[in-house]
N, C-alpha and C positions, 0 to 999 in steps of 0.2 A: 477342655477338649471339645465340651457341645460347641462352644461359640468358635472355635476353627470350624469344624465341619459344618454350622449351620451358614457362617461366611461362605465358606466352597460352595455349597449350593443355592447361595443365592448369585453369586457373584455368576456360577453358569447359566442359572435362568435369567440373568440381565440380560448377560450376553445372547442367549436366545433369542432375547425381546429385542434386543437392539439389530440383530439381523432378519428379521421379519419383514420390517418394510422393503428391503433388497432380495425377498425370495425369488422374482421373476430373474433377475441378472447373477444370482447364485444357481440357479437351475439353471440358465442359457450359459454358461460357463463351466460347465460341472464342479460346482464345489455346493453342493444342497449338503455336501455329507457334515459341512462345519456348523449347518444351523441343527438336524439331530445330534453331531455330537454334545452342541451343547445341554440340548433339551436331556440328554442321556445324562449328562453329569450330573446336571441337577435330579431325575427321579433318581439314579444312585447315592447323589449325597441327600437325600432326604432316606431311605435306607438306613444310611451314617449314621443319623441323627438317631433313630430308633435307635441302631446300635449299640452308641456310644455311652447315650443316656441308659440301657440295662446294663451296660455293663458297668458303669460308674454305680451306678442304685446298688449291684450286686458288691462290690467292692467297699462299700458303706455297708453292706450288712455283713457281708465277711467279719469287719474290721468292729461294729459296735462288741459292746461287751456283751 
């Protein structure tokens, strides 16, 4: 489950990265909102990543004897 969620958020900070050099024709078009969505996905799936990794760590300690 880490390695999906840490993919999601890199694959949105790509995408971030790759729409950066097009910020001026993203802003004179109104679509800037697609460059922070992406930047939002990724600090959310970094979030994920905390999460997914306590609750798997918790789920191993349930489960040890």
């Amino acid at each position: 489950m880490v390695a999906t969620v840490t993919g999601g958020a890199i694959l949105w900070f790509v995408l971030f990265l790759v729409q950066l050099p097009f910020y001026g024709w993203l802003d004179d078009h109104g679509h800037l909102w697609w460059m922070w969505t992406c930047l939002a996905g990724a600090g959310l799936g970094l979030i994920g990543i905390w999460y997914v990794r306590g609750r798997e760590a918790a789920i191993k300690r349930a489960s040890a004897p």
